[in-house]
N, C-alpha and C positions, 0 to 999 in steps of 0.2 A: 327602306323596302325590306321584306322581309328576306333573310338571306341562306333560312333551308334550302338542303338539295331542292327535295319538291317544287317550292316556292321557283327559286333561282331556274329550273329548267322551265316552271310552266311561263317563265316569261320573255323563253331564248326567244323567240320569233320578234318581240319587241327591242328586246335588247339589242339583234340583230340590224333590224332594218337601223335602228337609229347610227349603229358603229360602221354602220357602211353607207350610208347615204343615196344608197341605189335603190331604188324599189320594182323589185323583184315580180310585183305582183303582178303589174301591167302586161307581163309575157305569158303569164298564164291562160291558155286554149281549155284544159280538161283535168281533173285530177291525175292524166298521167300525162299528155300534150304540152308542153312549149314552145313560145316562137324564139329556138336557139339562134336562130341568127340574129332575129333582132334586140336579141337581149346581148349580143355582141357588139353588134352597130352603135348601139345604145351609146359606150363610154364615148363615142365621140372621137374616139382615137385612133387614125389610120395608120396606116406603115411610116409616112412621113414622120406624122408627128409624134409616133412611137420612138421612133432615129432620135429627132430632134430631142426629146427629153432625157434620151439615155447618153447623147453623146455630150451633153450638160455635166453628167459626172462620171465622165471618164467612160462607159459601160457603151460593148458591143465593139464591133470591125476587130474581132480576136485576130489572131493569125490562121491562118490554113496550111496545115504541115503533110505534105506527103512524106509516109511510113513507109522508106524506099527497102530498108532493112526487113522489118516485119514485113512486106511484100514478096521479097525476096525469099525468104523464109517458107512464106505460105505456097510461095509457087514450086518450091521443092520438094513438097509433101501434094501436088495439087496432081492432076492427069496432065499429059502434053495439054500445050494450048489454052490452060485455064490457070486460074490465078487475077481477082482482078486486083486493079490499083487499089493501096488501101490510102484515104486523108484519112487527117483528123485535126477537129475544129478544135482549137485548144484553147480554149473557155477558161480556165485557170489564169486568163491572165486578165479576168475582171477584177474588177477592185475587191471585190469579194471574196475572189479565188474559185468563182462558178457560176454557173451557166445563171444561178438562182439570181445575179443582181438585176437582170435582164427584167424577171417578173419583181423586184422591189422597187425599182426604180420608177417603174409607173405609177406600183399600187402609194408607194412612200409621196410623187409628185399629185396626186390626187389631194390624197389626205391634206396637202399642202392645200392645194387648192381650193380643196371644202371649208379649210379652219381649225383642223382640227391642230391640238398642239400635240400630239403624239399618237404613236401608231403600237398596235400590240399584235404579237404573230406566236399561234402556238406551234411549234417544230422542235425538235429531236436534231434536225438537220442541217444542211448550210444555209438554209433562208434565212434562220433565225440571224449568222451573221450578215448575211444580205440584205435585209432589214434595218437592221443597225448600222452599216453602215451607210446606205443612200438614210438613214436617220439622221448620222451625224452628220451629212454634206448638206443637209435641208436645216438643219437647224431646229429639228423634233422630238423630243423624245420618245422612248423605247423600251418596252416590257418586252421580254421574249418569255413563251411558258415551256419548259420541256420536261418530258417522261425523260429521266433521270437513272432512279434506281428501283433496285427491285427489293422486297419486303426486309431483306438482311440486310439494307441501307448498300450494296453494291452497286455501283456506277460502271454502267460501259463505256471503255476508253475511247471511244470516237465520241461520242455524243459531252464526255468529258472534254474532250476538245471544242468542241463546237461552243461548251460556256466560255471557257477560256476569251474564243475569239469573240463572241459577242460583248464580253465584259469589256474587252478590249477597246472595241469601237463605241462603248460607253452606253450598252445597253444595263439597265436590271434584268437579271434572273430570276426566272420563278424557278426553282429545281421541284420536281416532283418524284413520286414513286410511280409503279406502272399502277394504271387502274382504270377505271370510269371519273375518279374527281378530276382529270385533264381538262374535261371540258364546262366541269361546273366551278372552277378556278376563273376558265379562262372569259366564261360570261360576266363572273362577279367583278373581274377586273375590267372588263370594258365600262359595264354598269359603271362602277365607281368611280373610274378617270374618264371616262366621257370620251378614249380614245379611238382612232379610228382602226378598225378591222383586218387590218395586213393580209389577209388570207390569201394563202397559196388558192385558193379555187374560184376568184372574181376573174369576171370579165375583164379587167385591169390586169393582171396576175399574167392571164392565159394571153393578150394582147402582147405583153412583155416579149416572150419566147418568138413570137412569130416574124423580128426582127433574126432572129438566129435559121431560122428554115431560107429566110429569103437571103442573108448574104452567104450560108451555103450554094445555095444554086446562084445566085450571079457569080461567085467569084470563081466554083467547081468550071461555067462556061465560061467567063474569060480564060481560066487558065488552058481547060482541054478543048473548049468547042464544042460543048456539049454539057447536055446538065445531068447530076450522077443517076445510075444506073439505080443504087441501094442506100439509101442513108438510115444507120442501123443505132437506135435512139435506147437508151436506158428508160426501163420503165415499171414505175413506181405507181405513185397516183395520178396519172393520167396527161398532168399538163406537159410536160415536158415532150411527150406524142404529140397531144391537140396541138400544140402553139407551133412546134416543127414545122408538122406537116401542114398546117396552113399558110404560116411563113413561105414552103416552097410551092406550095398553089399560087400565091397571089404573085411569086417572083418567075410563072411559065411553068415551072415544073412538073407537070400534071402526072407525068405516066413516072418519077420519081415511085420504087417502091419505100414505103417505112414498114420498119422492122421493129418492132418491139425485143428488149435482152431484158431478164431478170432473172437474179439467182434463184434459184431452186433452195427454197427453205418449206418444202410442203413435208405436213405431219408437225410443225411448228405454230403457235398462237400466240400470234403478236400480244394481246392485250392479257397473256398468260404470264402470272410472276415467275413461275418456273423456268419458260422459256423465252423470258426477257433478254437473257444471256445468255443464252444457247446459240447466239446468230453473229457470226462478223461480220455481219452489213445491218445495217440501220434505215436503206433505203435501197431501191432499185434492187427487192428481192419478189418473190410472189407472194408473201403477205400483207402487201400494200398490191401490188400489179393485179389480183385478179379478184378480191373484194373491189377494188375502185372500179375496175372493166364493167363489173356485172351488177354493181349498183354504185354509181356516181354519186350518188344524192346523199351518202353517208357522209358528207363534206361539213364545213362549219359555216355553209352559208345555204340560203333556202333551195338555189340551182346553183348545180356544181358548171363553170365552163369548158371545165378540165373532161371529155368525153371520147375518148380511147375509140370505144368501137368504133368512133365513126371516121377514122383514120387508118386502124391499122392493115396491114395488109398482110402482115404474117407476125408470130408472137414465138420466141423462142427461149430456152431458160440453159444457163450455163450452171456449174460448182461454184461452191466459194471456190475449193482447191485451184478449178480453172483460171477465176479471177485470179486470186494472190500470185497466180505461175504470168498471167500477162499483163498482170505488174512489174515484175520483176523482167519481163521482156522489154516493154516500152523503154524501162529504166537503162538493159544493160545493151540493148540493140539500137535502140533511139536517142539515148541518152536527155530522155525525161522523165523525171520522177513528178508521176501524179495518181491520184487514185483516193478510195477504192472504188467510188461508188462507176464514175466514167468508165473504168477498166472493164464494167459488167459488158458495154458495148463492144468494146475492144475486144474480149474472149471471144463472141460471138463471131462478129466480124472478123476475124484470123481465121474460124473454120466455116464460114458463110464464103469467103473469098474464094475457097478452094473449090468451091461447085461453081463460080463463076467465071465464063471465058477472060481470058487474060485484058483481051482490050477495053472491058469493062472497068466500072468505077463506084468504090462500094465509100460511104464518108461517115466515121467514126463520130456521131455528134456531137460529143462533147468532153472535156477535162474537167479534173478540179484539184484545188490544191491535196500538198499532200505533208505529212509531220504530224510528231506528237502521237496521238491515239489513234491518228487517222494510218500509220503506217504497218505494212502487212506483219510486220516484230511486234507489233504490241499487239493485236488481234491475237495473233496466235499465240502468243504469252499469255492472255487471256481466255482463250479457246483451251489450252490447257489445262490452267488455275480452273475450269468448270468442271473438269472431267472427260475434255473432249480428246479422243485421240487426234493427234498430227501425224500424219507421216505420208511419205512418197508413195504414189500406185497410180491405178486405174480408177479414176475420179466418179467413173458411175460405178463404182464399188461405196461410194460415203454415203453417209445417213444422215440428214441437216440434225443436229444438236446433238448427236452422235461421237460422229467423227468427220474430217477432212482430209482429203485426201489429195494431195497436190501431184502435180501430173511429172512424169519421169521423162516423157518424152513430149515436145510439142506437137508429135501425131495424135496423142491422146487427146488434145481438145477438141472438142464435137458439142454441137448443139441438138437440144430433142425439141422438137415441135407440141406448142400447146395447142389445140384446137380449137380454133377461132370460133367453131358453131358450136361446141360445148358454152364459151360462153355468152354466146349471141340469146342461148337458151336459160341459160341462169339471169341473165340480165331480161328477157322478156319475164320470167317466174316471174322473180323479184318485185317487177314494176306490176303485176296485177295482183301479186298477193301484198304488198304494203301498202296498197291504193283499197283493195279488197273491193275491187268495180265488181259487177256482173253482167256489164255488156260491155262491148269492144265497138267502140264508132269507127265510119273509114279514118275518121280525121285523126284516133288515136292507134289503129293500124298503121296509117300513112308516118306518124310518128316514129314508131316503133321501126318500122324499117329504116327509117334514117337514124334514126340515134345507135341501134345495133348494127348497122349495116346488114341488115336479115332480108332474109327472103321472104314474102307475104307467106309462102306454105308455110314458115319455122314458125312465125308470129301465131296462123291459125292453129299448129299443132300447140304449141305451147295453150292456147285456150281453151283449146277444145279440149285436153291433158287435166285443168287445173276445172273443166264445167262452167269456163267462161264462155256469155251467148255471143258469136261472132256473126256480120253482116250477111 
């Protein structure tokens, strides 16, 4: 086949369908409508036999640790009477070392199932070891592709660890530089090896996570008699919200708020060589959390299942500084060292606690391991080696690729609210001008309000805004 860029993309739709075995198409309502749930229903895989597959290699029933210390803490800096409980789901202790085996272990048990003799996942992140590993326990192999370096051949140190551990678990590496060839790599290698699709964004993927929403809420009620108040989720590209909070829908948990946390890296472009390494986090920042919010469909598969808005209930963004300071708290209060990416939740939730009455219960969703690149010494060794200032202050005093500023005092942590209808509004744009319809049916209204969680008036402003004809 011919294997120009050109060539190679004009034939991702087929390369696709074949490397995932799903056909996407049958869900399709309208050039902007879907039947998302049935394209959920679809794998066939319920909460049981979600369990059942993951507890196959070792993956899910983490521990549930009340953060008596961190609690403690928060309630000293809180008004009388408030302060709630803080958990936290310590996911770190997957085979993996995160939350990520949860969504491999399906999508890797599938692959099995289809025939395929190996699975290819592009990530930067801990899936990539996620992957690899439920690889090696299935006996498949494994390509992981990852954004690497940037044009001066520099590698940032957590994503350098992330090869490390995949290498480890006996994947191949594709190492890249930043750019657009990510994704015309990662077609040509499906093409070639015939392997199956790994994506963080299937239905399989997003099914994974939703074991992790439902044993927070059974286990939050056995232990208190009641299921949490707040479970306050890191959020990136979107699955790690969707699979949560469905997870606690289907375990009772209805009136459970989610909370979206990401670092605040705006004025920063992910897919910029410049400011490739300008960032100490590599995931669960707003360069990934509110392009995926406000259009999902940038995914590596036709429909993304990973869809944020139609979960969240509040969306909040912390500092690195914040993060790297409640790292070093869980470490020296709790006496567990994990991070960095988890910790984004955990900033959040230490000053989300403080506006909540004391008998309340707020649950930290998740760990991940921690060493090597991934630790807040090497970051900021790195964050320096760029030109970035370090030092002690008042954390909304920093500039993301600027500087960081870590907090002097634990009163300094504080969360800023992003505005959920800001992107209810980018995300209806989005979906009429890459569709470029000129009328709006009820049934892609009806859509729209469920996929954004919007209000009919936001949908009809956004149309009537853009000189689309509405009903």
């Amino acid at each position: 086949m011919p294997s120009s860029y050109q060539s190679v993309m004009a034939r991702q739709n087929e390369i696709m369908k074949k490397a995932i075995g799903f056909d996407y198409q049958q869900f399709e309502q309208s050039a902007i409508a879907f039947d998302y749930e049935g394209m959920m229903a679809a794998t066939g895989y319920d909460l049981a036999s979600v369990r059942r597959i993951q507890a196959e290699t070792g993956v899910g029933q983490t521990p549930l640790l009340e953060l008596k210390n961190i609690t403690r803490l928060a309630r000293q800096l809180a008004p009388p009477a408030f302060g709630a409980r803080i958990f936290l789901k310590d996911e770190a202790c997957n085979p993996s070392g995160s939350f990520k085996a949860r969504r491999a272990a399906i999508s890797v048990y599938q692959a099995q199932q289809l025939g395929y003799k190996g699975v290819i996942a592009a990530t930067s992140g801990n899936y990539g070891a996620a992957v690899a590993s439920q690889a090696a326990m299935r006996g498949l192999a494994c390509i992981v592709v990852q954004e690497v370096f940037d044009s001066r051949g520099v590698g940032q140190p957590e994503i350098l660890e992330k090869t490390r551990a995949c290498e480890a678990y006996g994947a191949e590496v594709c190492q890249l530089t930043v750019g657009p060839e990510l994704f015309y790599v990662f077609l040509t290698l499906l093409e070639e090896t015939g392997y199956f699709n790994a994506s963080l964004y299937t239905p399989y993927a997003i099914a994974g996570v939703e074991s992790l929403g439902a044993e927070i809420a059974e286990e939050i009620l056995a232990r208190t008699g009641r299921f949490p108040d707040v479970v306050m989720v890191t959020h990136a590209g979107g699955g790690n919200v969707t699979g949560t909070a469905r997870g606690l829908q289907q375990a009772g948990a209805s009136t459970t708020q989610v909370v979206g946390a990401s670092v605040d890296l705006s004025g920063l472009h992910m897919a910029s060589d410049r400011d490739f390494n300008r960032k100490s986090f590599t995931t669960g920042h707003t360069g990934f959390g509110v392009p995926f919010a406000t259009w999902p469909d940038r995914a590596d598969v036709p429909r993304n299942a990973a869809r944020p808005l139609r979960y969240l209930d509040r969306y909040v963004t912390v500092t690195q500084g914040e993060v790297f300071y409640a790292t070093e708290m869980l470490a020296q209060l709790e006496g567990l060292e994990r991070g960095p990416a988890g910790n984004t939740s955990l900033a959040a939730a230490f000053a989300v606690a403080q506006t909540m009455p004391a008998d309340q219960i707020l649950v930290v969703q998740e760990t991940e391991y921690t060493g090597a690149g991934k630790h807040p010494l090497a970051q900021l060794t790195f964050a320096r080696q760029q030109g970035i200032e370090v030092r002690r202050g008042d954390p909304r005093d920093s500039r993301p690729g600027h500087s960081i500023l870590i907090p002097e005092d634990p009163a300094q942590i504080a969360v800023r609210d992003y505005d959920l209808d800001d992107l209810r509004r980018s995300y209806v744009r989005n979906a009429l001008r890459r569709t470029a319809i000129t009328e709006l049916s009820p049934e892609d209204i009806a859509f729209l309000q469920a996929d954004a969680r919007a209000s009919r008036k936001l949908v009809l402003q956004v149309a009537r805004e853009l000189e689309v004809r509405v009903p």
